[in-house]
C-alpha positions in Angstrom: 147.0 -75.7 -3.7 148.1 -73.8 -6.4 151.7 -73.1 -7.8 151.5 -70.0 -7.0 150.5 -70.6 -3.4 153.4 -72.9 -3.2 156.3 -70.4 -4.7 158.7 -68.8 -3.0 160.5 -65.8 -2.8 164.2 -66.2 -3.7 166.3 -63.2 -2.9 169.0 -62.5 -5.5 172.5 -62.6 -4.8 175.3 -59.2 -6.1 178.4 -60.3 -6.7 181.3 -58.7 -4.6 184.5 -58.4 -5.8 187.3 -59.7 -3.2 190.9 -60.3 -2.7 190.4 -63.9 -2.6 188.2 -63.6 -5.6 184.3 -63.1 -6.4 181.6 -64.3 -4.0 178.2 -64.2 -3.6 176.7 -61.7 -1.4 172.9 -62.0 0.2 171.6 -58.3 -0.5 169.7 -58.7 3.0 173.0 -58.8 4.4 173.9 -55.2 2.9 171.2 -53.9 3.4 170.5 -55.1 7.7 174.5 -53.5 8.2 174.9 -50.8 10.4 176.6 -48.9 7.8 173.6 -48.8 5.3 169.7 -48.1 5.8 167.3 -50.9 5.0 166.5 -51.3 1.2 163.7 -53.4 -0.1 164.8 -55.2 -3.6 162.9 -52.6 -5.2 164.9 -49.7 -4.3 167.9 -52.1 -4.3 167.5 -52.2 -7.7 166.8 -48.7 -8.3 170.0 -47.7 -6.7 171.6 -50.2 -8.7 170.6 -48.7 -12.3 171.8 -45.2 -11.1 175.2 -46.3 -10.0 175.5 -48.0 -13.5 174.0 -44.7 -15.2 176.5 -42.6 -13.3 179.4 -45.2 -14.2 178.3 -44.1 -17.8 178.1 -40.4 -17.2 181.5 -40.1 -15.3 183.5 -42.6 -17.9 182.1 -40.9 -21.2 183.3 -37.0 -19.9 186.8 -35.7 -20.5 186.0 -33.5 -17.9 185.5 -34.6 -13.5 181.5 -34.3 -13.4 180.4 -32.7 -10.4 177.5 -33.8 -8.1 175.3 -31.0 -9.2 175.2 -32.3 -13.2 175.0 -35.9 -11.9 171.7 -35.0 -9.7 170.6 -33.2 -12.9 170.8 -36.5 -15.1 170.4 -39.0 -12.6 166.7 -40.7 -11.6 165.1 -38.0 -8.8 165.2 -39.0 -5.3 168.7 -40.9 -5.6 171.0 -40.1 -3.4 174.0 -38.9 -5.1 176.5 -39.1 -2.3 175.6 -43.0 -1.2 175.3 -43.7 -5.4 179.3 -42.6 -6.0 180.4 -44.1 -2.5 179.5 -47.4 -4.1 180.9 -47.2 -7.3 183.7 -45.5 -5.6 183.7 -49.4 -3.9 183.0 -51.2 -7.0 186.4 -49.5 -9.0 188.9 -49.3 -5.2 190.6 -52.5 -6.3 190.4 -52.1 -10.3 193.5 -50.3 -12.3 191.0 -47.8 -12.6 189.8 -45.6 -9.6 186.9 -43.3 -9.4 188.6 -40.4 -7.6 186.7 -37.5 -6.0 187.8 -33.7 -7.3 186.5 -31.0 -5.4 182.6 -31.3 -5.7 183.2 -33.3 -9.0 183.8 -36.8 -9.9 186.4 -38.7 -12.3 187.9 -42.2 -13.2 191.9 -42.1 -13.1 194.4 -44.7 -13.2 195.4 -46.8 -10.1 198.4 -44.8 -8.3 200.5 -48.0 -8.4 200.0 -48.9 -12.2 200.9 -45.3 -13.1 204.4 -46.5 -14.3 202.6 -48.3 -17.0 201.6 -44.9 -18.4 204.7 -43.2 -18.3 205.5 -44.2 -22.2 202.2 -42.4 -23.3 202.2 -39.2 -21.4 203.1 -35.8 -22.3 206.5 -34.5 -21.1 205.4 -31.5 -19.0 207.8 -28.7 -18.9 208.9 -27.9 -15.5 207.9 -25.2 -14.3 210.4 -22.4 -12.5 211.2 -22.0 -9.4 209.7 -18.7 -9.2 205.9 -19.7 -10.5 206.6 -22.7 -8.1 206.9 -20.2 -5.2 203.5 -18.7 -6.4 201.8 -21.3 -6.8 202.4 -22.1 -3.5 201.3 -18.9 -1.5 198.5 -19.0 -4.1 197.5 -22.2 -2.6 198.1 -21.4 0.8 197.0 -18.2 1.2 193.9 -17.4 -1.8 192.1 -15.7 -2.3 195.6 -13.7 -3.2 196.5 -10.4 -5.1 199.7 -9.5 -6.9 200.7 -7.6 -4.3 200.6 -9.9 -1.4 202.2 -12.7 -3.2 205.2 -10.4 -3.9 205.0 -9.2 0.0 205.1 -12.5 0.9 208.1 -13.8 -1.6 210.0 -10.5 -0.9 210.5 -10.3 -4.4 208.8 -8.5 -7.7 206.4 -11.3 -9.6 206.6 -10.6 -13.0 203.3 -11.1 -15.5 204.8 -13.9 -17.0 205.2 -16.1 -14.4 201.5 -15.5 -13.3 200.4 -16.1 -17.1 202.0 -19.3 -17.1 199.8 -20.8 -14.0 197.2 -19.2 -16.0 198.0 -20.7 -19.3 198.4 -24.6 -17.1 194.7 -23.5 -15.6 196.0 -24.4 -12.1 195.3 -21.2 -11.2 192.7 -18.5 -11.9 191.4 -14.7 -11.5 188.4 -15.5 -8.9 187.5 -11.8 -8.0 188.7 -8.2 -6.9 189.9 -6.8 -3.6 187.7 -3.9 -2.3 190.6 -1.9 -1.5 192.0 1.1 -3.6 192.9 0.4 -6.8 190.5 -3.2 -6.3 193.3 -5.1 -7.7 192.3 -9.5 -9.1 192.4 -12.2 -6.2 194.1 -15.2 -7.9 193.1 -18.7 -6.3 193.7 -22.6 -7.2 191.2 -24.2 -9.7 189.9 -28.2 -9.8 191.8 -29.1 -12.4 194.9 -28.0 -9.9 192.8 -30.6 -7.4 193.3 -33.3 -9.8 196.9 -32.6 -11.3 197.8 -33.0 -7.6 194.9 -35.3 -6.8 193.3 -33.7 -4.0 190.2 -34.3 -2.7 190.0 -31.0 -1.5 191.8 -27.8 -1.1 192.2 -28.6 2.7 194.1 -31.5 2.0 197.2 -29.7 1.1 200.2 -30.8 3.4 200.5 -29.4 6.3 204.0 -28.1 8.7 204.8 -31.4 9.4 204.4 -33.8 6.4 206.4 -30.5 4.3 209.1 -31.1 7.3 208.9 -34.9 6.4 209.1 -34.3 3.2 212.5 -32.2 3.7 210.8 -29.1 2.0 210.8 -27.2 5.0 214.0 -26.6 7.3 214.1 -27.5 10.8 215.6 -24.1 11.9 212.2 -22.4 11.1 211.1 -19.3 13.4 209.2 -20.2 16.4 205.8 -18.0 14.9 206.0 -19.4 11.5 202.7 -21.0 10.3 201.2 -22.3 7.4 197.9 -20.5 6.6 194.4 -22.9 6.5 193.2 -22.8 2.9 189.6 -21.8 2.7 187.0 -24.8 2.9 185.3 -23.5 -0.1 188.3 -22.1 -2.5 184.8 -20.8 -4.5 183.5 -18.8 -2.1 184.0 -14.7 -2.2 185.4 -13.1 0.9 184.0 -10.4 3.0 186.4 -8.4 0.9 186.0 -9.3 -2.4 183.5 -8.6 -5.4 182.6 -10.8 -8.0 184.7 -10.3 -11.7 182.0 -8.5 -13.5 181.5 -8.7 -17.7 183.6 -5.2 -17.7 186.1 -6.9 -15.5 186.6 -9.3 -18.0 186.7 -7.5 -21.0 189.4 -4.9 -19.2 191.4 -8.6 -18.1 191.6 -9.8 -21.4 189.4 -12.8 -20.5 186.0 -11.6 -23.0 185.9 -10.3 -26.2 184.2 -6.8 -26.2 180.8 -6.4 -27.0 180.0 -4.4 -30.4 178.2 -1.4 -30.1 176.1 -0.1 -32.8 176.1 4.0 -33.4 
């Protein structure tokens, strides 16, 4: 008989990061668990190249990458959601974590080793009590105009405090109303996601963990309820149009276009 008649096939072995240390893991093992479909080594390994090429993608941007520009750059036919679930695995126990923002993904420090940053980061100024306010019903209640925020807050908003969320990009002109006048909706951005790391809009407390938290009163009127952000913040309501190029250019947010005579 031949040697090659009498070889066999020896599976190879990932190694799993654990508490207790780093052990040896059979990949048939993974792969028979209920939680994940059958992979042959082949597509094992396939998987395992993408995760590493989105590793590289997500570390190397300043910015969260979202799912769309990884599916763009990754191998065709991966699955993009399974392919960030495990590295999401790989970096849970690391002092880095691969955090999900909005539709997007980014690495951030571990919550508990964020004390070890404090030296290096930039002293924000705090922001007022009034843009606190609206950035709250902002939150809460987008998409938002001018007008509802100060029906809401019972009080006149002045431009500056709504520049200012502007100017911190926490918060941003999404559309216009289609009511007289067809004043800017103002909504919450991703990078308002990720200053407050949110996975999503929805995950903004709710009644009872702002009770918890002592932000609420308990004397609070028997109707009173806390609006359910939209599931997609980008999404334009029944009521709303898009911002247009003129829309832009009136808002201060494009530079006019040059005409020639």
């Amino acid at each position: 008989m031949s040697e090659r008649a009498n070889a066999s096939v020896i599976p190879f072995k990932v190694e799993e990061e654990t508490e207790e240390g780093i052990i040896a893991q059979d990949p048939t093992e993974t792969q028979n668990s209920p939680q994940n479909s059958p992979m042959n080594p082949g597509e094992r390994l396939h998987m395992a190249e993408a995760v590493r090429m989105a590793e590289a993608i997500v570390f190397a941007s300043a910015e969260p990458v979202s799912e769309k520009q990884l599916a763009a750059r990754l191998p065709d036919g991966i699955n993009i959601a399974a392919a960030m679930a495990e590295l999401q695995q790989i970096y849970a126990r690391r002092g880095v974590n691969l955090v999900r923002v909005g539709d997007a993904w980014a690495f951030r420090t571990a919550g508990d080793l964020a004390f070890l940053m404090s030296r290096d980061t930039v002293q924000q100024r705090k922001l007022s009590r009034a843009a606190l306010e609206v950035l709250a019903i902002i939150a809460y209640h987008q998409p938002v105009t001018r007008a509802e925020i100060e029906d809401i807050r019972g009080v006149e908003t002045s431009k500056g405090t709504l520049d200012t969320l502007l100017e911190t990009e926490w918060v941003r002109m999404r559309g216009r109303r289609r009511t007289p006048g067809r004043p800017v909706t103002y909504g919450t951005t991703d990078t308002f996601l990720d200053h407050f790391a949110l996975e999503e809009i929805r995950d903004l407390p709710g009644m009872d963990e702002l009770k918890g938290a002592g932000l609420l009163s308990g004397r609070m009127p028997s109707n009173f309820a806390i609006p359910l952000p939209p599931a997609d913040p980008d999404a334009l309501t029944e009521d709303e149009d898009a911002l247009t190029d003129i829309d832009l250019e009136e808002l201060g947010l494009l530079t006019p276009r040059v005409t020639e005579d």
